[in-house]
N, C-alpha and C positions, 0 to 999 in steps of 0.2 A: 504493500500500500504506500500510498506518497502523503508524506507529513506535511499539511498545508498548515493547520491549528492548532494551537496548545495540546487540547485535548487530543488532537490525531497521536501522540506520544504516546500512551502508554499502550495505544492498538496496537500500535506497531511495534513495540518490543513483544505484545503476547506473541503476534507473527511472528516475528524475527530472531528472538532471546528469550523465549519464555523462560521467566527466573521463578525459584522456592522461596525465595529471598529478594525480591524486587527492592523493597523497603523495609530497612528493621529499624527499633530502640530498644534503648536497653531500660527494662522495668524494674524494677527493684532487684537487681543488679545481674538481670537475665534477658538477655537478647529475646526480643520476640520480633518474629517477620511475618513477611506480607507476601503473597504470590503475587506475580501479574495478574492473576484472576479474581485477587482479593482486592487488588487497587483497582482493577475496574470495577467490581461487584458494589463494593462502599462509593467509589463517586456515581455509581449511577443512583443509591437508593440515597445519598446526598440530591441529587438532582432531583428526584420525584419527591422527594421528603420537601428543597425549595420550592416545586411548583404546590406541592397542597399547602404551603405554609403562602401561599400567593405570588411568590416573585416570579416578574416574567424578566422579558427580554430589555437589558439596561435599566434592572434596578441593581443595587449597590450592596451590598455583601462586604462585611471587613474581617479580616484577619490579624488577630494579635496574638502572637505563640511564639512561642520558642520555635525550632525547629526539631520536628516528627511528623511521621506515616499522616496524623492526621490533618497536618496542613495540606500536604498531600490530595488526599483525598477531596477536602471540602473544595480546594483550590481547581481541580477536572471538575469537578458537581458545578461549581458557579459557573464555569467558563460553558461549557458544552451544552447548556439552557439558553446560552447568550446572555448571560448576567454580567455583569463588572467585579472582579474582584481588588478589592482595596486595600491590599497589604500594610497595616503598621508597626510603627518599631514597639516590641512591650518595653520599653524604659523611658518614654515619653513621659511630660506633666498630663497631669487632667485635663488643664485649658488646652494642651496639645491636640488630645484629644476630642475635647469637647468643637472645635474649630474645625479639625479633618473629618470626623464625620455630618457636622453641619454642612460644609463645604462640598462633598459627596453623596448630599443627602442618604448616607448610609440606611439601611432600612433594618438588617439583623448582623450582629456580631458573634464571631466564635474568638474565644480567650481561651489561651493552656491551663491559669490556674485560679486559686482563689484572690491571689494580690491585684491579678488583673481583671478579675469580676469585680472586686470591692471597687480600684478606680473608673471602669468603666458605668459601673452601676451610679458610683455618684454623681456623673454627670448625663444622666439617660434623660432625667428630666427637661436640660435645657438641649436637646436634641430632637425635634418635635419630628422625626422623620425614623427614628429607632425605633423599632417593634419589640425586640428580644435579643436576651444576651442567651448564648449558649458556651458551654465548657468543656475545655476537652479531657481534664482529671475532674474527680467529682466533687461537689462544692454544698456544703450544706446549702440550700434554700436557693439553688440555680436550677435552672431547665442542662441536661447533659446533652454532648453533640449525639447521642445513640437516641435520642427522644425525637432528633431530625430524621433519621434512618427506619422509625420505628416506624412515621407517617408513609413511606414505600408501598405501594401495590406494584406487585411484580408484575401483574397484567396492564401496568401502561407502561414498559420502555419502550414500544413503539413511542410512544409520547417522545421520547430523547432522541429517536432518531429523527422525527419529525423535524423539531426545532434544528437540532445540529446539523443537517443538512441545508439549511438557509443561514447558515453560520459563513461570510466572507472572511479569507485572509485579512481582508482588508479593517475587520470592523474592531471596534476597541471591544479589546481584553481586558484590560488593568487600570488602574488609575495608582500612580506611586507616589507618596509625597516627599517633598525633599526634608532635611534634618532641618530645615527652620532656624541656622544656626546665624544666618544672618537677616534674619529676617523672620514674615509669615511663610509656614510653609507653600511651595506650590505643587501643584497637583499634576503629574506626568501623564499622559494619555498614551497608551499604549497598546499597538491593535497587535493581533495575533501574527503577524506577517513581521513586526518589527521583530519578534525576538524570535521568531522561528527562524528567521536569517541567518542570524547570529548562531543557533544552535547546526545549521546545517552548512555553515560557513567556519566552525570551529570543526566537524566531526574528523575532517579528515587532518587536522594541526595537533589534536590531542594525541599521545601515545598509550592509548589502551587497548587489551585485548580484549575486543564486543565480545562480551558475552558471558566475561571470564573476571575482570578486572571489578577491582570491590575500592568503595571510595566514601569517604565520611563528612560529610557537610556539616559547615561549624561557622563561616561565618553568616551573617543575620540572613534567610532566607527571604525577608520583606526588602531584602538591595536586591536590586534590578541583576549584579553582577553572579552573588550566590543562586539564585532564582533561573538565572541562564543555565548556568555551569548544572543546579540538580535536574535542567530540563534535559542536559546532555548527556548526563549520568545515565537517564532513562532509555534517551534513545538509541544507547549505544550495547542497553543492557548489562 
């Protein structure tokens, strides 16, 4: 298959590289991993879980996590709906926050933990476009990201393909903010063609063996730079 979209990435390693181990973390002090089949399986019931939760095509989706499987995930669910996904840094202030999703008109957010539920929670009210905060460790008194997954009817992925076939290279993917450090942050726009370029213009500079080669992502996967690099990771297998 020919990788035009974000989302075309993890198809194409099940074709190409099907891995046991597509995506792991280490959970209280034990690797757990993800098939190719599992990282498709969760963004698709991410994706049906967004559309019963009501977002359609370019509404706004943020992500604050550390980086693991489940940014992953939720990150193919937004895109292949035609959603926007809005990556933030978790070490931002609150007014940081409360300003980028204003500005994005965010509608739901997934956060890694409880420090980042507490800051995002506190400014949910002056955000009049925020529906729900969801978690990806579990957090007394939050909605968990498995409560998105849980809304899935397996009788409509016809529904993802629908959408995702009227999905252009062309159309915006992402929206990035910049660190604000000299200023108010601004807001990157970025369509699926931008940085698949990048990942099929790097494939054949990198020296790994497809298929075979294991790699650990550690700097902020909310930078544009790490966010490439794990999209190459994937498609390289």
């Amino acid at each position: 298959m020919e990788v035009k979209r974000l989302f075309d990435i993890p198809a194409y390693q099940l074709e190409k590289y099907p891995q046991e181990d597509a995506l792991a973390a280490k959970v209280d002090g034990k690797w757990v991993p993800y098939s190719s089949e599992d990282f498709i399986e969760h963004a698709a019931q991410i994706s049906l879980g967004l559309l019963a939760l009501g977002i359609k095509k370019d509404d706004k989706v943020a992500i604050v996590s550390n980086n693991r499987p489940e940014w992953n995930f939720v990150d193919i669910g937004i895109l292949q709906i035609g959603a926007i996904n809005v990556p933030l840094y978790p070490n931002i202030s609150e007014d940081e926050y409360k300003f980028c999703l204003n500005d994005a008109e965010v509608q739901i957010v997934f956060v890694s933990d409880e420090d980042l539920y507490k800051k995002v929670n506190s400014i949910k009210k002056d955000v009049p476009s925020l529906r729900e905060i969801y978690t990806f460790n579990r957090v007394q008194g939050a909605k968990h990201w498995t409560d998105v997954l849980e809304l899935a009817i397996d009788g409509e992925r016809s529904k993802i393909d629908e959408i995702s076939a009227k999905i252009k290279p062309d159309g915006l993917a992402t929206i990035i903010y910049t660190s604000g450090t000299t200023g108010t942050p601004k807001g990157v726009m970025l369509s699926h063609k931008n940085i698949v370029s990048n990942v099929l213009g790097s494939e054949k500079r990198i020296p790994f063996q497809a298929g075979r080669s294991k790699a650990l992502s550690f700097l902020p996967i909310c930078h544009i730079f790490e966010r490439m690099v794990v999209y190459l990771y994937q498609y390289y297998g």
